[in-house]
C-alpha atoms as one frame of an Amber mdcrd trajectory, in Angstrom:
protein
   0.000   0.000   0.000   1.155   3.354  -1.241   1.117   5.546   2.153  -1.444
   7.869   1.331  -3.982   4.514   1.358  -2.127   3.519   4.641  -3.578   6.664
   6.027  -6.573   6.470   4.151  -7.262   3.055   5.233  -6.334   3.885   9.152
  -8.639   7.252   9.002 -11.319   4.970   7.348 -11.805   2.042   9.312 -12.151
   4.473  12.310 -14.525   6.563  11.059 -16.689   3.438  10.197 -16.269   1.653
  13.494 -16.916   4.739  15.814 -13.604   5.264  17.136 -13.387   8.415  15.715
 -16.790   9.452  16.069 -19.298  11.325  14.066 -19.333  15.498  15.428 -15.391
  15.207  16.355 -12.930  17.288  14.643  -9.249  14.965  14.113  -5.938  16.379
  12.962  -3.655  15.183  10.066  -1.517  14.520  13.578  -3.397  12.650  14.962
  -3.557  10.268  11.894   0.102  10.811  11.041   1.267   9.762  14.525  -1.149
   6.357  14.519   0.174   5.416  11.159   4.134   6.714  11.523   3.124   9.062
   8.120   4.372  12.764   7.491   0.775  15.010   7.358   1.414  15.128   3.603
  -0.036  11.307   2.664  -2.575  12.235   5.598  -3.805  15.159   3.916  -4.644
  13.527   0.332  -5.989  10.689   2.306  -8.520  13.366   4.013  -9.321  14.274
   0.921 -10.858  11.498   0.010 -12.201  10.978   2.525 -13.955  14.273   2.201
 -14.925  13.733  -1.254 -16.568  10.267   0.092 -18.764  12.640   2.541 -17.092
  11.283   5.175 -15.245  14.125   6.392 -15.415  17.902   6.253 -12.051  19.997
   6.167 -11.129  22.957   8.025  -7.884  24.344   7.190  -5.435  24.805  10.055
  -8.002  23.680  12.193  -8.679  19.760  11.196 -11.358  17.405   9.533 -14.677
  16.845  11.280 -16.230  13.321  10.777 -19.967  14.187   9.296 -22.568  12.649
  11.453 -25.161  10.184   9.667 -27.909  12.942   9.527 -31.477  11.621  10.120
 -32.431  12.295   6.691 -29.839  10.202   5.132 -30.650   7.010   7.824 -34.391
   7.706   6.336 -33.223   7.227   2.270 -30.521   4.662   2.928 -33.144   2.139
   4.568 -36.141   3.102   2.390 -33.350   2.070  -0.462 -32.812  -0.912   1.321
 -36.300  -1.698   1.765 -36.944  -1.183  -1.879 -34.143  -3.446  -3.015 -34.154
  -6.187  -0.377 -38.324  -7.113  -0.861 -37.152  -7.189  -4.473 -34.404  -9.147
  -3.985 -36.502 -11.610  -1.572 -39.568 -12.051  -4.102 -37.189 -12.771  -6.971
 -35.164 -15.766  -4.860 -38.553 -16.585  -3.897 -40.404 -17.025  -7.487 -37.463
 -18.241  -9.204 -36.598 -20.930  -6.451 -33.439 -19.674  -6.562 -30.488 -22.552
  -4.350 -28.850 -20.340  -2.069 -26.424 -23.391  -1.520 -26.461 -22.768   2.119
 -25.024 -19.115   1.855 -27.776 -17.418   4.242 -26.967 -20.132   6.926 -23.142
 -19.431   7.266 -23.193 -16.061   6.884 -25.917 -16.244  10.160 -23.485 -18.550
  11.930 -20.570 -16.268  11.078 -23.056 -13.489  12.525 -23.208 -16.053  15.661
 -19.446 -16.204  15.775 -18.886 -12.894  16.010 -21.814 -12.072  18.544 -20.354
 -13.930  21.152 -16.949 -12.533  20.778 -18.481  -9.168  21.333 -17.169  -8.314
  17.484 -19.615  -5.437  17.149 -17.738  -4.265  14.281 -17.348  -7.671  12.456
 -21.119  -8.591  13.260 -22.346  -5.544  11.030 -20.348  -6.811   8.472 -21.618
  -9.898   8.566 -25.326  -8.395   8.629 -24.533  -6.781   5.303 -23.391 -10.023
   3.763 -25.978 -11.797   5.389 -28.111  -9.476   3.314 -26.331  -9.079   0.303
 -26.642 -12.794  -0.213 -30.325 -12.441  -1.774 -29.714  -9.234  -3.338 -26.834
 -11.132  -5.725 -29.241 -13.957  -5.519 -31.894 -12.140  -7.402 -29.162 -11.542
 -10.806 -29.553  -7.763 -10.835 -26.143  -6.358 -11.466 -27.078  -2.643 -10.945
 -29.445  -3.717  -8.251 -25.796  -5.275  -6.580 -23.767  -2.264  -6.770 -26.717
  -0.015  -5.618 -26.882  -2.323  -2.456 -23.147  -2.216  -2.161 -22.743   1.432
  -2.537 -24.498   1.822   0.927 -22.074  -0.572   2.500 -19.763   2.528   4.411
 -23.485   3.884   5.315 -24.839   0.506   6.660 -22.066  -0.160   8.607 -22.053
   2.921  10.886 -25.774   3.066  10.895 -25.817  -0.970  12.083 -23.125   0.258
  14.771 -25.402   2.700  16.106 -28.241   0.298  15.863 -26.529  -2.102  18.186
 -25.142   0.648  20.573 -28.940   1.928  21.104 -30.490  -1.441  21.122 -29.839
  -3.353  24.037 -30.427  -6.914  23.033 -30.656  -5.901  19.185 -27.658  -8.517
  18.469 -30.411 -11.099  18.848 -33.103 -10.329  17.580 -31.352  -9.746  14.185
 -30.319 -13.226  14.545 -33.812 -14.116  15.130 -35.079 -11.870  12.259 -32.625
 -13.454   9.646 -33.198 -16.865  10.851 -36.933 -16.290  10.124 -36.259 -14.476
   6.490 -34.273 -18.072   5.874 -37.612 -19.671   7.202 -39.676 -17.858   4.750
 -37.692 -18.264   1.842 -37.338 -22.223   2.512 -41.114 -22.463   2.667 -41.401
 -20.096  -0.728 -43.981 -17.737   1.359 -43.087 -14.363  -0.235 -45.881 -12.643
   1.564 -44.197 -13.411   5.246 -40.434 -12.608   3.779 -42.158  -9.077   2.478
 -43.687  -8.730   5.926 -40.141  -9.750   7.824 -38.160  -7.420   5.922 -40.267
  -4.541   6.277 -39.797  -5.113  10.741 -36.377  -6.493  10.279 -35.297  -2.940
   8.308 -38.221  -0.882  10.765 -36.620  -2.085  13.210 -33.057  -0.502  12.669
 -35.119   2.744  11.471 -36.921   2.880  14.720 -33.452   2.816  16.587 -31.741
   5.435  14.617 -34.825   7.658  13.630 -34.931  11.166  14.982 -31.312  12.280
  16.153 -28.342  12.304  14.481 -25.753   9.647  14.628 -22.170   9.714  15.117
């Protein structure tokens, strides 16, 4: 890795895991000193990162980490929702053979629960759902869904930090999606979307999240 990704990777995965937090302001310093950089690869790594939406720059002062504003957790699920009950209703009519996919990725999800993984476990939720959404042979439908992957995965950390037992009951929500699709009911796999996705909405809906 050239050491402007170094940086851009470091800055990144922090951002998206909630060490550095949405509303802070960090310095090309404080970057520079966790990856043993000069500021100047920090600097065009912050500007990507700004050009991603993920951070905001202030010269000579720093680069605040944009908060997930309510209005964006609103689109980025109602895109979801759209896509996923597509997604689901297509595996469902064509009888599509998952080969076992949705199963590992839940035990995966299982793996990571109980090691307290939160970061790892929204991960796994995304390729969990991403499963059916590849499943249904829609390429731009696929990169749509991927495109939100940054989004989803500080959204599903903030899901998990406001929901106390919210670790399980996503396990309990995917492991009834699987249930639908096995028994081909599309109607129930509409309905378990629609509280599976509320459900994260309700959580995150009406303050901003850092």
């Amino acid at each position: 890795m050239s050491a402007t990704d170094r940086a851009y990777a470091f800055a990144k995965e922090r951002i998206l895991d909630g060490r550095f937090p949405g509303g802070e302001l960090i310095s090309e310093g404080d970057v520079a000193a966790g990856v043993s950089l000069s500021r100047t690869p920090v600097r065009e790594a912050f500007l990507r990162l700004e050009s991603e939406g993920l951070l905001r720059l202030y010269p000579k002062r720093g680069a605040l980490v944009v908060p997930v504003s309510s209005a964006e957790v609103e689109s980025v699920l109602e895109t979801r929702m759209v896509v996923e009950r597509f997604a689901f209703a297509k595996v469902i009519r064509a009888r599509v053979d998952l080969h076992g996919a949705p199963e590992a990725a839940i035990a995966r999800q299982e793996e990571l629960a109980a090691r307290g993984d939160a970061p790892g476990f929204v991960e796994a939720d995304r390729a969990f759902h991403r499963v059916f959404v590849a499943a249904a042979g829609n390429p731009i439908l696929l990169a749509l869904h991927d495109s939100l992957r940054d989004r989803q995965a500080r959204m599903g950390l903030a899901a998990l930090a406001r929901g106390t037992h919210r670790t399980e009951q996503i396990l309990l929500e995917h492991r009834a999606l699987v249930d639908a699709v096995a028994a081909r009911d599309e109607e129930a796999a509409h309905r378990l979307v629609g509280e599976h996705l509320g459900a994260t909405l309700a959580l995150l809906r009406g303050a901003p999240v850092g």
